[in-house]
VOVEX-808190 format. One record per residue: x, y, z of N, C-alpha, C in turn. Coordinates in steps of 0.05 Angstrom, whole numbers, always signed. Layout:
REM residues N
R;X;Y;Z;X;Y;Z;X;Y;Z
...
This chain:
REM residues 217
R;-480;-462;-216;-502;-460;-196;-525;-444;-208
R;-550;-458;-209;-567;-438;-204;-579;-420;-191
R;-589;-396;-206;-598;-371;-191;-623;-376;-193
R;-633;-354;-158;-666;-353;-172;-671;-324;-175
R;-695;-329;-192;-697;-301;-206;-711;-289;-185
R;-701;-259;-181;-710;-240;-160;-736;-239;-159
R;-758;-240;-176;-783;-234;-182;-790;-241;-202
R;-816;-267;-186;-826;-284;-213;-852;-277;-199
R;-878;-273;-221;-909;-269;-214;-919;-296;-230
R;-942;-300;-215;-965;-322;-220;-992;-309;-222
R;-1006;-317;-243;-1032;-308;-242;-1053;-331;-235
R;-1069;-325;-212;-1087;-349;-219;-1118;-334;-197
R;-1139;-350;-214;-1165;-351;-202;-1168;-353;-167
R;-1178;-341;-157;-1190;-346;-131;-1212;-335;-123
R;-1220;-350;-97;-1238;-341;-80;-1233;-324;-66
R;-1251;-299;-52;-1234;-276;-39;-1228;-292;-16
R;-1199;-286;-2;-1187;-296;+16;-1180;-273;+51
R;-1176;-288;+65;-1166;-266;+89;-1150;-246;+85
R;-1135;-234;+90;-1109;-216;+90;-1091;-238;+120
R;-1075;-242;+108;-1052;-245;+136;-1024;-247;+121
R;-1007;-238;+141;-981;-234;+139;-961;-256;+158
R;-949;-258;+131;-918;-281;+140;-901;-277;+117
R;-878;-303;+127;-856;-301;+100;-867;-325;+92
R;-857;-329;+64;-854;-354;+55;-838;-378;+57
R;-834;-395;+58;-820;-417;+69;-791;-412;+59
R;-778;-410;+81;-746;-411;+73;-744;-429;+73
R;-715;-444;+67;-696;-453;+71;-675;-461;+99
R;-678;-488;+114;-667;-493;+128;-640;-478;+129
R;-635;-464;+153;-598;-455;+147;-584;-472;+176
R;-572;-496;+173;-564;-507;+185;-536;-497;+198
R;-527;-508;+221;-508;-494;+237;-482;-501;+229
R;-459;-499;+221;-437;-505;+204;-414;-519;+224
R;-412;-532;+223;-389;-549;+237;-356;-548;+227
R;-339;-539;+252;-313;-530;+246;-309;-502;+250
R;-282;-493;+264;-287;-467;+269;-301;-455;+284
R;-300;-431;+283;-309;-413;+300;-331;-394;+283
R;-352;-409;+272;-366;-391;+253;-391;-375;+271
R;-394;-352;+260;-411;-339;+259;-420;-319;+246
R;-447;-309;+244;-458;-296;+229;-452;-269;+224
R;-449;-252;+200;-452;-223;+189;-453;-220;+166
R;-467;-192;+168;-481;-184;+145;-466;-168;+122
R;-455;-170;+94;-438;-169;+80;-447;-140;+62
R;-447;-128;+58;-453;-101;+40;-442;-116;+9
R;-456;-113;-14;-447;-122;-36;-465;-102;-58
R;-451;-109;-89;-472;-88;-112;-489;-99;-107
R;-512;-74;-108;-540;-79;-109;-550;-92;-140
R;-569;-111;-138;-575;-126;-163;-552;-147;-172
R;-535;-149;-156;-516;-177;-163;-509;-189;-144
R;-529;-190;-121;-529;-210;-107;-529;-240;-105
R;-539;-250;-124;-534;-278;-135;-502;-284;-151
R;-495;-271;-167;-479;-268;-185;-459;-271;-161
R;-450;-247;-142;-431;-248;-126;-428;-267;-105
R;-457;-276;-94;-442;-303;-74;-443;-328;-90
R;-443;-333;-128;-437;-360;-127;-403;-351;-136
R;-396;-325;-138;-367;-324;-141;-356;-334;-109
R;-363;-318;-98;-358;-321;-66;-359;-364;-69
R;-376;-373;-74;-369;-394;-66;-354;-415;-83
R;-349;-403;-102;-325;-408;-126;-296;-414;-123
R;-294;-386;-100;-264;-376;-91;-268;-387;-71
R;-281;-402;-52;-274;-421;-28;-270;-444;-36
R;-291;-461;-52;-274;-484;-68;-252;-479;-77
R;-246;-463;-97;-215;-469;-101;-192;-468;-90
R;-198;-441;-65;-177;-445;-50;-178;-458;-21
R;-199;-493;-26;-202;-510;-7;-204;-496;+20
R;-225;-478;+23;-233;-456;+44;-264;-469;+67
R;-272;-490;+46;-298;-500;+56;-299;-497;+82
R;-272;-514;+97;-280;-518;+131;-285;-493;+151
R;-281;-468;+136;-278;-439;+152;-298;-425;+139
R;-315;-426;+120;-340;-420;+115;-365;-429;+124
R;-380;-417;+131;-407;-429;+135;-422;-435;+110
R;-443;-416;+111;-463;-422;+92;-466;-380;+80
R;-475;-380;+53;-474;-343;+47;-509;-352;+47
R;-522;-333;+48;-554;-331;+50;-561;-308;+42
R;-586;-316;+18;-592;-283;+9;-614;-291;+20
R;-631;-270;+32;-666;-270;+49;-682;-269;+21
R;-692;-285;+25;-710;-282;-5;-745;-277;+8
R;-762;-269;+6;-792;-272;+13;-811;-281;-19
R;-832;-299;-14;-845;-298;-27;-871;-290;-18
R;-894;-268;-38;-913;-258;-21;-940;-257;-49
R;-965;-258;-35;-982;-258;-50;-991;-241;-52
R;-1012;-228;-66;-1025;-197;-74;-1044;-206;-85
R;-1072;-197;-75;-1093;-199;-84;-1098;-171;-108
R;-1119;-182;-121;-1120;-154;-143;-1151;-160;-161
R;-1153;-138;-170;-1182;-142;-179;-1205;-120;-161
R;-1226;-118;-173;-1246;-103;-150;-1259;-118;-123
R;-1257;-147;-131;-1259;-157;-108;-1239;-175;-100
R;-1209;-179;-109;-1196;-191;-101;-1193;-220;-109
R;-1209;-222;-132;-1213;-245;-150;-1184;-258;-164
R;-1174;-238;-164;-1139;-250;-182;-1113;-256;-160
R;-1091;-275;-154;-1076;-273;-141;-1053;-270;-162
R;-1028;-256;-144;-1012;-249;-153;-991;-256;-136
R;-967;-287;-146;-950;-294;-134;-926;-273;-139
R;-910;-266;-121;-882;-251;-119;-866;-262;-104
R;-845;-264;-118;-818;-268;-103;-793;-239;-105
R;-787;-235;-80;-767;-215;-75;-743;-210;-58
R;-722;-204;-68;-704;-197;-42;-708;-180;-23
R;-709;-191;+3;-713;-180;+27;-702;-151;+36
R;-666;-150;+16;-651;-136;+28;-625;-138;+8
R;-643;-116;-9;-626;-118;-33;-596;-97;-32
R;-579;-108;-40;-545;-101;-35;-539;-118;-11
R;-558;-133;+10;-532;-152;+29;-537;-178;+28
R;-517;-190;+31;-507;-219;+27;-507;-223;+70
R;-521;-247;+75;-509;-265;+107;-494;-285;+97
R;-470;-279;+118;-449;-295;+102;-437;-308;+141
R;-434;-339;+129;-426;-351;+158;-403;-360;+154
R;-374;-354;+169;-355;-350;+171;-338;-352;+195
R;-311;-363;+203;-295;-353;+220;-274;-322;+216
R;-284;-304;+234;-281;-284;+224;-242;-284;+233
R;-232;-303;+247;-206;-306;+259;-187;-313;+243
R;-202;-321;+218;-184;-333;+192;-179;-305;+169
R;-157;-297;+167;-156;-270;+152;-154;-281;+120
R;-152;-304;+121;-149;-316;+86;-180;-313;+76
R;-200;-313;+89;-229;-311;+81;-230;-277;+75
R;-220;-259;+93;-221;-227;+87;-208;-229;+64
R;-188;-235;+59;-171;-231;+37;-188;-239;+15
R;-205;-267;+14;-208;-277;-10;-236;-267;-16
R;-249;-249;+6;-282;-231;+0;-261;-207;-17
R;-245;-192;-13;-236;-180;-17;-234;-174;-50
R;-219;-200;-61;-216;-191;-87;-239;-201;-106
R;-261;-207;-94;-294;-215;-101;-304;-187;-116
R;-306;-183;-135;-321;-159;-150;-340;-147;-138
R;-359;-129;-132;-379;-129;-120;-382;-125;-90
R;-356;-138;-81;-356;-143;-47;-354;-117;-36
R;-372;-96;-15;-363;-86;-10;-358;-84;+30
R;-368;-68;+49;-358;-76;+71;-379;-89;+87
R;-368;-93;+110;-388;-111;+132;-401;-95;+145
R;-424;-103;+157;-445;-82;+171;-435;-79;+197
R;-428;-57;+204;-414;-58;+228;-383;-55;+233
R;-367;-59;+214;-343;-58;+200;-319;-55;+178
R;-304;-69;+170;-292;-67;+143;-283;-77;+137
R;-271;-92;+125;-263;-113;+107;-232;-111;+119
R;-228;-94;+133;-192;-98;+145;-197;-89;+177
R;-231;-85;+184;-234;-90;+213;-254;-108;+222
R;-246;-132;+232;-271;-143;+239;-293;-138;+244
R;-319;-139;+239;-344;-130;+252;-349;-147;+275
R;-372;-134;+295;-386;-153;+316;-416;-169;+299
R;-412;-197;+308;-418;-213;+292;-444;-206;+298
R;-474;-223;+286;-503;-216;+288;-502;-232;+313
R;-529;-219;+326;-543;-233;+360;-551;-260;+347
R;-556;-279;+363;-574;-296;+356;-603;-288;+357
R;-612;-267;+366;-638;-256;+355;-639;-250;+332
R;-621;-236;+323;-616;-224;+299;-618;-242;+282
R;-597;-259;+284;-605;-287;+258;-620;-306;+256
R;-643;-310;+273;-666;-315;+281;-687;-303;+260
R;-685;-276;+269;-700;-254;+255;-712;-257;+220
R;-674;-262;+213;-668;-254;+183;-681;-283;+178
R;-670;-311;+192;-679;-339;+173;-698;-344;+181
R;-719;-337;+199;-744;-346;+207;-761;-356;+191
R;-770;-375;+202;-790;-388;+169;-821;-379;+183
R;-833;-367;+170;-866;-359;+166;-882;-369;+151
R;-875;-380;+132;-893;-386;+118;-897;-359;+99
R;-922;-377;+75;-932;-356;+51;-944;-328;+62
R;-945;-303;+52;-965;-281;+61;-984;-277;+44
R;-1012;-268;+46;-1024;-252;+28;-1040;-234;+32
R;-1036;-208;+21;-1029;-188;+26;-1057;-170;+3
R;-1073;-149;+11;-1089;-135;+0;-1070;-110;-28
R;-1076;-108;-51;-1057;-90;-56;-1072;-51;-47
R;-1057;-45;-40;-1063;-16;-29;-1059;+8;-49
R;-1068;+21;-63;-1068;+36;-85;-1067;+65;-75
R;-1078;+65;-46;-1074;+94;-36;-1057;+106;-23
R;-1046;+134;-23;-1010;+141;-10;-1021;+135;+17
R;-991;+132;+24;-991;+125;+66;-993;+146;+78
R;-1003;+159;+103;-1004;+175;+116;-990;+184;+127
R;-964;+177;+123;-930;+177;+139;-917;+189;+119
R;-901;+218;+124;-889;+218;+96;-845;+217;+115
R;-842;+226;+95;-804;+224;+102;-796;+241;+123
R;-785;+229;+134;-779;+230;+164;-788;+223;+190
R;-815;+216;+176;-835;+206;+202;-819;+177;+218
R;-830;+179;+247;-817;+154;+263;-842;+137;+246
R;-845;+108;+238;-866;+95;+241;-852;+68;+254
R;-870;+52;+251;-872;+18;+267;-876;-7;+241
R;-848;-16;+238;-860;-47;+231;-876;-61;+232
R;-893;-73;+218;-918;-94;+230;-918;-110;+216
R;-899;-124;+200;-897;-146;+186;-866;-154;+171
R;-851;-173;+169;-825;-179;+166;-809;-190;+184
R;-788;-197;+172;-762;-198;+189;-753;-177;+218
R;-772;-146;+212;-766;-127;+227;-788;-130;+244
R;-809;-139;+243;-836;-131;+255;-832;-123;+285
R;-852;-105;+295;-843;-91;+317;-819;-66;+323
R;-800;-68;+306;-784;-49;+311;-786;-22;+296
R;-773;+5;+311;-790;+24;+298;-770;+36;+277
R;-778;+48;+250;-755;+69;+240;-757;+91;+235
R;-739;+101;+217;-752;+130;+202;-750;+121;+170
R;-777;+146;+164;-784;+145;+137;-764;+153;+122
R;-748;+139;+102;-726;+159;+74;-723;+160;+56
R;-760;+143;+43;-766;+154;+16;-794;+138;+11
R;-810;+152;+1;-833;+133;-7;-840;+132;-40
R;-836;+104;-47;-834;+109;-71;-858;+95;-78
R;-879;+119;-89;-907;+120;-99;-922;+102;-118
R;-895;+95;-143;-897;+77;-165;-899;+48;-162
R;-887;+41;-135;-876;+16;-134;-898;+5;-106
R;-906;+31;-91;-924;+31;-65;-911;+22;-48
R;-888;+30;-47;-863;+18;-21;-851;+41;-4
R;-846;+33;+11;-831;+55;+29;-807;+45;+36
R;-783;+65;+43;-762;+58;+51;-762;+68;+75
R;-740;+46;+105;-747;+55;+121;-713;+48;+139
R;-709;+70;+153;-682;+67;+168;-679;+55;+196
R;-674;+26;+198;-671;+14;+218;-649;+8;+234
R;-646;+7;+254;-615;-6;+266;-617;-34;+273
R;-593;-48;+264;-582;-76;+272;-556;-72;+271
R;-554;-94;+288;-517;-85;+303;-503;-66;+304
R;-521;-35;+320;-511;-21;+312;-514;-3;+292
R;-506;-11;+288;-504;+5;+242;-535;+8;+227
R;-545;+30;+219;-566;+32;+195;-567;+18;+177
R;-592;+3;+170;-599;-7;+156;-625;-2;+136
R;-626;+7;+104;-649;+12;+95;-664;-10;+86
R;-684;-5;+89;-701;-38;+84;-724;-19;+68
R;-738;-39;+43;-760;-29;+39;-783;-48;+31
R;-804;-38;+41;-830;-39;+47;-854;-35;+31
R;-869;-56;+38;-897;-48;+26;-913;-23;+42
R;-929;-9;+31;-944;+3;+47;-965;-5;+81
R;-964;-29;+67;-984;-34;+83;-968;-55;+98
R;-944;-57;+107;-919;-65;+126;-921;-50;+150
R;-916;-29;+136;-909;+5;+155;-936;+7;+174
R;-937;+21;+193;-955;+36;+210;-951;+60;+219
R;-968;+80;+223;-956;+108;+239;-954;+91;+265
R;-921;+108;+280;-913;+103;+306;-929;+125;+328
């Protein structure tokens, strides 16, 4: 199976353009027939997220698992970046949304699927639970949220620090999260991203961010 690479850039000529925010075109995730499947969010090594769900889907073919799996989904975004003094250069990016977790669609009633995440390298627990306790599965808001198709973004690049530093509450205003609020738990200056602590199902979740994502709350 092929992988796609976490982060590929494009350079090309333009006219200065708007600023607006979206995702880039996912991927249909169709509803899985058989079973009792539904959605959760899988904790795995960070940076071998590809690597580990084509094992994951390795060990379901062979141990003829197909009908009790859904579909595994990594959130991928692709986003544009203007650059230049007037914004003359674009800059295509592609990135993981939510790097270390795997959505993985599943009957969670079948203990031969726990077993067989289990001896998956990399695998580590469910959001919300553990690998020898079931978790409560995602809302259908929730998985809404994560596969929503938006479309391309393009995005101003922002070179100046954010006015929010660590610990601050701030506000989502663009993503999968948009609208919901977190706290600040690292801003990393080099990269112009911020990390930010959210809740879904429950359980914390770190997500990180462009600057210009974030808002003071």
């Amino acid at each position: 199976m092929t992988t796609e690479p976490e982060h590929v850039e494009a350079l090309a000529d333009s006219a200065p353009l708007s600023a607006h925010s979206s995702h880039a075109p996912i991927a249909a995730v169709a509803p899985a027939s058989g079973g009792n499947k539904e959605w959760y969010v899988l904790r795995v090594q960070v940076g071998r997220e590809d690597t580990i769900k084509d094992n994951i889907e390795r060990r379901i073919k062979i141990e003829a698992l197909e009908e009790r799996f859904g579909q595994i989904y990594i959130p991928v975004e692709q986003y544009t970046e203007r650059r230049g003094e007037k914004g003359e250069k674009v800059v295509i990016k592609r990135r993981k949304l939510y790097p270390g977790y795997l959505m993985v669609q599943l009957d969670m009633e079948d203990n031969r699927l726990v077993t067989l995440l289990r001896e998956v390298s990399g695998v580590g627990e469910f959001l919300g639970g553990t690998l020898t306790k079931p978790p409560a599965p995602m809302s259908p808001v929730e998985v809404q949220r994560m596969l929503h198709n938006k479309g391309e973004k393009v995005a101003t690049v922002v070179s100046s620090k954010p006015k929010y530093q660590v610990g601050d509450r701030v506000k989502i205003k663009d993503g999968p999260f948009s609208g919901m609020d977190g706290e600040v738990k690292d801003i990393m200056e080099q990269a112009s991203k911020v990390k930010v602590e959210v809740t879904i199902i429950g359980r914390s979740l770190a997500v990180e961010l462009e600057y210009w994502q974030v808002e003071e709350f």
